[in-house]
LOPAPA-991226 format. One line per field, with one value per residue (C-alpha): residue number from 0; y, z, x. Coordinates in steps of 0.5 Angstrom, whole numbers, plus 500, padded with zeros to 3 digits. Layout:
residues N
nr <- (NUM / ...)
yy <- (Y / ...)
zz <- (Z / ...)
xx <- (X / ...)
This chain:
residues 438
nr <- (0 / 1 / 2 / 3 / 4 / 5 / 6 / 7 / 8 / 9 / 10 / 11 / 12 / 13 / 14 / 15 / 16 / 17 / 18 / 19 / 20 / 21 / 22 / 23 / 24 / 25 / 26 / 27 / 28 / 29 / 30 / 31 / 32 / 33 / 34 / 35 / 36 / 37 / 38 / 39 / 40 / 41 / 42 / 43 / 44 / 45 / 46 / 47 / 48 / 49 / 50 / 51 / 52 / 53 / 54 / 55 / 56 / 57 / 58 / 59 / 60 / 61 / 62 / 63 / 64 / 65 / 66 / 67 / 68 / 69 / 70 / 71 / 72 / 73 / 74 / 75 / 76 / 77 / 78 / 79 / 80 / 81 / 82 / 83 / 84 / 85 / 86 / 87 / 88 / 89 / 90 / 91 / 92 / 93 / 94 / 95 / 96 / 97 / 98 / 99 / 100 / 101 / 102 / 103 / 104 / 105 / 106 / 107 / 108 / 109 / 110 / 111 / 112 / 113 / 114 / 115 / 116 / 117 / 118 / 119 / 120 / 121 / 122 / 123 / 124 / 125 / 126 / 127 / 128 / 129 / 130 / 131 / 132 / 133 / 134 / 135 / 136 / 137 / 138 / 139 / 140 / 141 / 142 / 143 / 144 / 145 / 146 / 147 / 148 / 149 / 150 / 151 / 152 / 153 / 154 / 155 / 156 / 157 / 158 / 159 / 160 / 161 / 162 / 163 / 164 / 165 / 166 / 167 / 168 / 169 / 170 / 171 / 172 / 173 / 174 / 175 / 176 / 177 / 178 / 179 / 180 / 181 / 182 / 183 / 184 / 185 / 186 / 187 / 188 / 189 / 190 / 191 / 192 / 193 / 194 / 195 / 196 / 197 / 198 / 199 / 200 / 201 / 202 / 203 / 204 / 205 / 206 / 207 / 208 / 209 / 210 / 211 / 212 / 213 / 214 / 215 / 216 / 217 / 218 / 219 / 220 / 221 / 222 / 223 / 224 / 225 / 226 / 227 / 228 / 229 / 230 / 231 / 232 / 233 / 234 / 235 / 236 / 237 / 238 / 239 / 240 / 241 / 242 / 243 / 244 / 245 / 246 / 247 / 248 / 249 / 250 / 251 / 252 / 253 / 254 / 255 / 256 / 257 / 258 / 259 / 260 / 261 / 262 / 263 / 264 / 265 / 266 / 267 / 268 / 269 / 270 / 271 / 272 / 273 / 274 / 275 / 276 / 277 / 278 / 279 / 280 / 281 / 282 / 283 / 284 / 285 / 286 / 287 / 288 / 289 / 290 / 291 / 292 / 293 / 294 / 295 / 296 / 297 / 298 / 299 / 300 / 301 / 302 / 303 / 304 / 305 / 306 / 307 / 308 / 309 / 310 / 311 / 312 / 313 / 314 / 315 / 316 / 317 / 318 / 319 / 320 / 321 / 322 / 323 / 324 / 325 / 326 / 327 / 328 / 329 / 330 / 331 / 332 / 333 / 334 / 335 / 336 / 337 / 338 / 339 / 340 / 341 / 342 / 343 / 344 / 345 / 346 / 347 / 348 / 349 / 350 / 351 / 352 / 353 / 354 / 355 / 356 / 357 / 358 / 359 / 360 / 361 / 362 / 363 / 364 / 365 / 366 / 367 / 368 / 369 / 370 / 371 / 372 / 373 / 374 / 375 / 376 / 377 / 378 / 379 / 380 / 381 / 382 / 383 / 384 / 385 / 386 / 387 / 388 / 389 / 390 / 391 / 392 / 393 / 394 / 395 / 396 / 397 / 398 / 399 / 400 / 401 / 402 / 403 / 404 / 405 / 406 / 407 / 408 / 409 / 410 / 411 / 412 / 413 / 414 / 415 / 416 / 417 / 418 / 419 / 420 / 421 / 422 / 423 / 424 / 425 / 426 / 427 / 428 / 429 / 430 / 431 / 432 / 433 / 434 / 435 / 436 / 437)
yy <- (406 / 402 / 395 / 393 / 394 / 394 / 391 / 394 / 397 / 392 / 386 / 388 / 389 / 381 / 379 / 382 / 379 / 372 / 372 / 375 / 369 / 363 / 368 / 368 / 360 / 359 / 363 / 359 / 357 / 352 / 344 / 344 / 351 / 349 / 343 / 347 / 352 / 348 / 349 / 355 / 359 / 358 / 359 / 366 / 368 / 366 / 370 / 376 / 376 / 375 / 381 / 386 / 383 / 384 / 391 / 392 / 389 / 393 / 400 / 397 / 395 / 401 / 405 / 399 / 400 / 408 / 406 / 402 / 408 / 403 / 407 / 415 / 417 / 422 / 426 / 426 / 432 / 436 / 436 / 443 / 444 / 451 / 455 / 455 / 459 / 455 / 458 / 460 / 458 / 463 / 467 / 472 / 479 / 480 / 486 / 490 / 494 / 501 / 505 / 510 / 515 / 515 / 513 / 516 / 517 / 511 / 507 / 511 / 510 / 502 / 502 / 508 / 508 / 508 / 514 / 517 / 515 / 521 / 526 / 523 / 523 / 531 / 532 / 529 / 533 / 539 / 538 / 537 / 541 / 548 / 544 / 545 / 552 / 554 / 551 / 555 / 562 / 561 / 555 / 551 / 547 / 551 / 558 / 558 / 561 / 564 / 558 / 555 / 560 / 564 / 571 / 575 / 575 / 581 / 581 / 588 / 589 / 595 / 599 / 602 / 598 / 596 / 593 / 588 / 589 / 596 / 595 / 590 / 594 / 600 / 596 / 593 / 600 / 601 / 595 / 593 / 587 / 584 / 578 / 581 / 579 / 582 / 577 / 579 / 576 / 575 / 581 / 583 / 589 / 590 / 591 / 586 / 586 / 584 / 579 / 581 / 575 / 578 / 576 / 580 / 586 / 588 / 588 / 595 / 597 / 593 / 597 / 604 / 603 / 599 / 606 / 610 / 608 / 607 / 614 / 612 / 605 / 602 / 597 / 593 / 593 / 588 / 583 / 579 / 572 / 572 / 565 / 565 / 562 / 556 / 554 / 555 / 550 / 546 / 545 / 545 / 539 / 535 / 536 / 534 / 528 / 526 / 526 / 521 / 517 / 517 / 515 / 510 / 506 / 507 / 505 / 497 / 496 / 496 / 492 / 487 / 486 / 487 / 484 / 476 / 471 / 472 / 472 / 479 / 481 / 480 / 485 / 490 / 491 / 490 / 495 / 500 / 499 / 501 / 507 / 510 / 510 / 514 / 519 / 520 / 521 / 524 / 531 / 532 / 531 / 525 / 521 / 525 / 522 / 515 / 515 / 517 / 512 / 506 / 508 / 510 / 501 / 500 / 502 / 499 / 493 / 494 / 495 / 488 / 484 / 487 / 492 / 494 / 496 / 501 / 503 / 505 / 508 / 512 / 515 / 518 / 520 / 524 / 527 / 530 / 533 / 535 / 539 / 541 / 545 / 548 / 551 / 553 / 557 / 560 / 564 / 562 / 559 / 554 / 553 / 548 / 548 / 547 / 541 / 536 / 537 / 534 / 528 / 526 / 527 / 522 / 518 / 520 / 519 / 512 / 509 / 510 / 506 / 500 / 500 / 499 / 495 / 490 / 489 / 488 / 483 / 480 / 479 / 474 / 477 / 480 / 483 / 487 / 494 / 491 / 491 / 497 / 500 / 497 / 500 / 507 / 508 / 507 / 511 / 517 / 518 / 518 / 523 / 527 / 528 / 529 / 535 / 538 / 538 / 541 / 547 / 549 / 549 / 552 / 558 / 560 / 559 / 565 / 562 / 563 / 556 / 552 / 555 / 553 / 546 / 547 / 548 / 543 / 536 / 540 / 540 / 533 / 530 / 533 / 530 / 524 / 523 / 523 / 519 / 514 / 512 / 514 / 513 / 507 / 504 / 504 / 501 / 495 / 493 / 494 / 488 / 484 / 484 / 481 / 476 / 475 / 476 / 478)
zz <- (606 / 599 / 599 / 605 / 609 / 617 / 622 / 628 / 634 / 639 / 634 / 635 / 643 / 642 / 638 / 643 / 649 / 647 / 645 / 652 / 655 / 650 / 652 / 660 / 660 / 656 / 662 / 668 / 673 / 675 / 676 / 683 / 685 / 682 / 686 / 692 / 693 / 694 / 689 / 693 / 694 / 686 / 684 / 687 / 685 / 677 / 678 / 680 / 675 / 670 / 672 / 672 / 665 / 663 / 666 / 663 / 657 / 653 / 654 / 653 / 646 / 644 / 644 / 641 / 635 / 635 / 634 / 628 / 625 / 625 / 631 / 631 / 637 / 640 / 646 / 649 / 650 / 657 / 660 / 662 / 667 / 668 / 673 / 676 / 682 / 688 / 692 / 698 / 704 / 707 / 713 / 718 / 717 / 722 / 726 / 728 / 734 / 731 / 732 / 737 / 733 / 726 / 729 / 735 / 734 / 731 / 739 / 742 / 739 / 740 / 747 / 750 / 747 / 753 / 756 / 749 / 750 / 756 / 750 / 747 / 753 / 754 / 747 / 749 / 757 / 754 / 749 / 754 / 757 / 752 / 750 / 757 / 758 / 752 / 754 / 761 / 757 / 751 / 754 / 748 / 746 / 740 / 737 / 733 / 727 / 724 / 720 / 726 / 731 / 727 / 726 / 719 / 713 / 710 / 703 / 700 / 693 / 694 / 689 / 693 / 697 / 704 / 710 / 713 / 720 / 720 / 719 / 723 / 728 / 726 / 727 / 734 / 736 / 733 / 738 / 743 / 745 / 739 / 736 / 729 / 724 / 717 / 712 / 705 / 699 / 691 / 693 / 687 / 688 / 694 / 691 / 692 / 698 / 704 / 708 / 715 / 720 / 726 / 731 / 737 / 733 / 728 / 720 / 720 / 724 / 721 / 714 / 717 / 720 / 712 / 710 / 714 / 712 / 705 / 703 / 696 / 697 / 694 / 695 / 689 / 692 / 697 / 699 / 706 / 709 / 716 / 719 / 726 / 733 / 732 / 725 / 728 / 734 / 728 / 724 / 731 / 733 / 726 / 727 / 734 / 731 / 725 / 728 / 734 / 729 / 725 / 730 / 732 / 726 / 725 / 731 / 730 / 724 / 726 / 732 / 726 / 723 / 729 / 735 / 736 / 738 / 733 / 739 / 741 / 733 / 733 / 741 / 738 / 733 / 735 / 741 / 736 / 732 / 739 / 741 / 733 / 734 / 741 / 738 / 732 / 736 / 742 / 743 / 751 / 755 / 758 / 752 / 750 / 757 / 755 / 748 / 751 / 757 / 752 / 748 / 754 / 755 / 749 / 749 / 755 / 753 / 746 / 750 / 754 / 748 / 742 / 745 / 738 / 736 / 742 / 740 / 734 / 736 / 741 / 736 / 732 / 738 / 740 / 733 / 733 / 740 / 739 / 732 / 736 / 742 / 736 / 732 / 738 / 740 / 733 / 734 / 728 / 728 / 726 / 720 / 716 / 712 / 719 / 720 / 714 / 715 / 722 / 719 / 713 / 719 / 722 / 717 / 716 / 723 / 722 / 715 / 718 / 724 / 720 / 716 / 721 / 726 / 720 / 718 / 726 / 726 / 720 / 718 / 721 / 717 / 723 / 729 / 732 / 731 / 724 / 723 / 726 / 721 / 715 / 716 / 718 / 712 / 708 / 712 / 714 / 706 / 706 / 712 / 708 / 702 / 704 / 708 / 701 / 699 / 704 / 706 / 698 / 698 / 705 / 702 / 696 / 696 / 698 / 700 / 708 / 707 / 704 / 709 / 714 / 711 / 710 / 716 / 721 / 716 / 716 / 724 / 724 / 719 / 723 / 730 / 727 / 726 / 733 / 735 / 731 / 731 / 739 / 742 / 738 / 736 / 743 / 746 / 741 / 743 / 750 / 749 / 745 / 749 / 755 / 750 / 748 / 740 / 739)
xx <- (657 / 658 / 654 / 655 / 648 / 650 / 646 / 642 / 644 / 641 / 643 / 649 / 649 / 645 / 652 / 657 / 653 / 654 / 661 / 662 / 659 / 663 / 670 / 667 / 666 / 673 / 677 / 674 / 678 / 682 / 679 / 682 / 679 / 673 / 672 / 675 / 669 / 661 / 656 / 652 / 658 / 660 / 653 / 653 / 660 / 657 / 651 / 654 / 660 / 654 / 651 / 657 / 659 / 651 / 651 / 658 / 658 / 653 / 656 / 663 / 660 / 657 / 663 / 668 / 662 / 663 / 671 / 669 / 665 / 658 / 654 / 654 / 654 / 649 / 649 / 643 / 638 / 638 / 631 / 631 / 626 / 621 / 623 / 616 / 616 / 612 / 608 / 609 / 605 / 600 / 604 / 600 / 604 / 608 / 608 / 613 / 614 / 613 / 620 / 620 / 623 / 620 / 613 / 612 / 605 / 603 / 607 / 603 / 597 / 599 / 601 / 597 / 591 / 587 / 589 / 587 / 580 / 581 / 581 / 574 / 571 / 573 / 571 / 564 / 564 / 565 / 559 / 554 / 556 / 555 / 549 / 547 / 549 / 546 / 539 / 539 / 540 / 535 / 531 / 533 / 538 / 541 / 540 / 533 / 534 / 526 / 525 / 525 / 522 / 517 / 518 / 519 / 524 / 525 / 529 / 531 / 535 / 539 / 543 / 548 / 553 / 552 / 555 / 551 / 554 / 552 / 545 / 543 / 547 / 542 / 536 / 538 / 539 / 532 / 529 / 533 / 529 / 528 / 532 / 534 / 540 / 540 / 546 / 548 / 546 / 548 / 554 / 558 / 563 / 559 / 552 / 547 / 541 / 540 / 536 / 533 / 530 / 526 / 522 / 520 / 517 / 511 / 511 / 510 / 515 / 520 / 520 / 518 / 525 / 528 / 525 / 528 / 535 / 533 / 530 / 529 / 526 / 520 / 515 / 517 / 524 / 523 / 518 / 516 / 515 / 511 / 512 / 508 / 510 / 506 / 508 / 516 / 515 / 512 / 518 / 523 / 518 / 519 / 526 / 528 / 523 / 526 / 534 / 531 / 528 / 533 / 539 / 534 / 534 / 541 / 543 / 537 / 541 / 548 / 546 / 542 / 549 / 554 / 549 / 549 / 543 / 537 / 532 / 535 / 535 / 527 / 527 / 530 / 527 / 519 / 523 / 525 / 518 / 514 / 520 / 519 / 512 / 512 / 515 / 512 / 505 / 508 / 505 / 506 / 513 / 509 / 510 / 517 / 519 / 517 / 520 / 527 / 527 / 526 / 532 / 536 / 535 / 536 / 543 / 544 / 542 / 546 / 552 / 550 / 550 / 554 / 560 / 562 / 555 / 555 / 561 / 558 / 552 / 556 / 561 / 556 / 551 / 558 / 559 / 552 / 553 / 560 / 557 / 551 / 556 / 560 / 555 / 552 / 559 / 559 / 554 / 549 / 543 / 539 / 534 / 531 / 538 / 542 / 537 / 538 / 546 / 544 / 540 / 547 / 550 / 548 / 549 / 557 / 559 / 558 / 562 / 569 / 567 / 563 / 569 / 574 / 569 / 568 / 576 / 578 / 571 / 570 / 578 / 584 / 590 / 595 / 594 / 587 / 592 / 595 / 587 / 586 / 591 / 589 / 582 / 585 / 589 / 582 / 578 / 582 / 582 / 575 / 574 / 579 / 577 / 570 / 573 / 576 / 569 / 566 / 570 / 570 / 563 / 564 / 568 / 566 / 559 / 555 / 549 / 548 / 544 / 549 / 555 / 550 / 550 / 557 / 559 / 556 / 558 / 565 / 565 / 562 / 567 / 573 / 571 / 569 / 577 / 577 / 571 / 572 / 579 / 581 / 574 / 571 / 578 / 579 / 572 / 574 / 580 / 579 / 573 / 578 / 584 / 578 / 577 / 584 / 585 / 591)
């Protein structure tokens, strides 16, 4: 702006405050007002002119500077503050009372779950009573297949087509005393052979009979296997041995995770240790008897201190019960296969309810029957996907071993839907309502 140098801006404010201060002095007032008003009042009316002038006068420079084209005037930037989203507080899902209509089952499931647990304890009465039926008819528990019995199997490879039915209806004909099931095996288009299991008759007779209805067979057509008496009432022994110790030691860990004071932690598990030994030793009913007593005790006192472990072990003592009952009513019969079945689902009855019983005890978001739901969502989809899986393997296998297997893990998973989530759910809000959690 030519040779002319400006002066800088607080220069020009100090310059602008000291004329105002010789213009502020040159306008005072009169001598007569000023000897009118006392020393402090003058004193105070000068100090608050001398601060609105101060406060005043810079901004009203500034802008007569502007006029005069000697300060640019520049707006200042906006400071633009992020949108940050805060955080909200914690709050506990509120639980809404399920509508009538579109949720029926879930209120009812809600309000009147303790007249639900009726069709539970039905479930586990009809139970028993089949298993105790069955026992007065055949003297034990379940049907013996002749694995487990003793007896002969008899495998034919033929090469004509066969109705299984008709032969095991012909050879009952034949000996009408003996236990005799004929089953079909490796059946493509109606050929393949056949398995007879018997007991009751003589090796010889058996397949005098077999030839009699297959002219044309020949001894390197089929093959036998003699499981004696003795060795069946071995294998059945074993077996009622494994389940015992297996539920055992099911049940002495969920009561170490669920049960409360250490000092009963270390009883039952010394008590479980001498019960699991009995029974592996016991050869007589006396120590049979023994070993059933104790565990009787030990779920009392399971039921005294940690309610949720009893509920646990009784879920899965309910789904073995009710598996039992059916595949007595199916009319089949139990062999080492059957067996195994058996002892996974021991282990099968008890995830659903681990789940839910850790969700409802271990967690404190909304209520118990919000927990209750939370679980059941989870657990519902892991009964139903393992029951796709084994009704497929049940239909389209045709090996009468792993139908068999088949058959007892699909009956058990689909009453454990039952047990767990009416039964168990409803045993363990009947405890916490007594303690008052909501």
């Amino acid at each position: 702006m030519g040779d002319e140098s400006f002066k800088d801006v607080d220069e020009l404010i100090e310059e602008s405050e000291e004329s105002a201060g010789e213009s502020e002095e040159s306008i005072s007032g009169s001598p007569t007002q000023k000897a009118s008003e006392s020393p402090i009042t003058k004193n105070n009316s000068n100090q608050q002119n001398r601060n609105q002038s101060n406060h005043n006068q810079p901004n009203h420079r500034k802008e007569q500077l502007v006029a005069q084209g000697k300060l640019v005037k520049t707006t200042p930037e906006k400071t633009i503050t992020p949108n940050i989203p805060q955080k909200k507080k914690h709050e506990h899902p509120v639980h809404h009372e399920a509508h009538p209509k579109h949720h029926f089952l879930i209120g009812l499931f809600e309000k009147h779950y303790k007249p639900l647990m009726l069709i539970s304890m039905l479930l586990l009465i009809f139970s028993i009573g089949v298993i105790g039926y069955t026992y007065v008819k055949t003297g034990d528990i379940v049907d013996k297949g002749v694995t487990l019995k003793g007896g002969i199997t008899l495998t034919v490879q033929l090469s004509e087509k066969v109705n299984p039915d008709d032969i095991q209806t012909y050879f009952r004909e034949q000996f009408p005393k003996a236990d005799i099931s004929v089953r079909a095996f490796g059946r493509t288009e109606g050929f393949g052979g056949i398995i007879v299991e018997s007991s009751g008759v003589e090796e010889t007779q058996l397949i005098s009979t077999l030839k009699t209805r297959f002219p044309n067979l020949k001894d390197t057509d089929y093959s036998t296997q003699i499981d004696g008496p003795s060795l069946g009432a071995s294998f059945f022994s074993q077996t009622l041995k494994a389940v015992f110790i297996a539920f055992l030691f099911m049940s002495l860990v969920v009561f170490l995770y669920f049960g409360e004071g250490l000092k009963w932690k270390w009883i039952m598990t010394i008590v479980s240790l001498v019960i699991g030994f009995v029974m592996f030793y016991a050869h007589s009913i006396i120590t049979y008897s023994i070993a059933i007593i104790l565990l009787i005790i030990m779920m009392v006192q399971y039921y005294r201190i940690s309610v949720p472990s009893f509920a646990i072990i009784l879920c899965a003592f309910s789904d073995v019960l009710f598996s039992l009952a059916i595949f007595n009513l199916s009319g089949m019969k139990l062999n080492i296969g059957g067996v195994a079945a058996f002892l996974m689902l021991v282990g099968y009855s008890i995830d659903t309810d681990i789940l839910m019983s850790v969700r409802v005890l271990k967690r404190r978001e909304g209520t118990v029957f919000d927990r209750i739901m939370g679980s059941m969502k989870t657990g519902m989809m892991m009964s139903i996907s393992a029951l796709i899986a084994v009704l497929s393997a049940y239909f389209l296998s045709s090996s009468d071993i792993i139908r068999e297997i088949m058959f007892i893990l699909a009956v058990g998973l689909f009453a454990d839907i039952i047990f767990t989530w009416i039964q168990n759910a409803g045993i363990l809000r009947m405890h916490l309502d007594k303690k008052g959690w909501k």
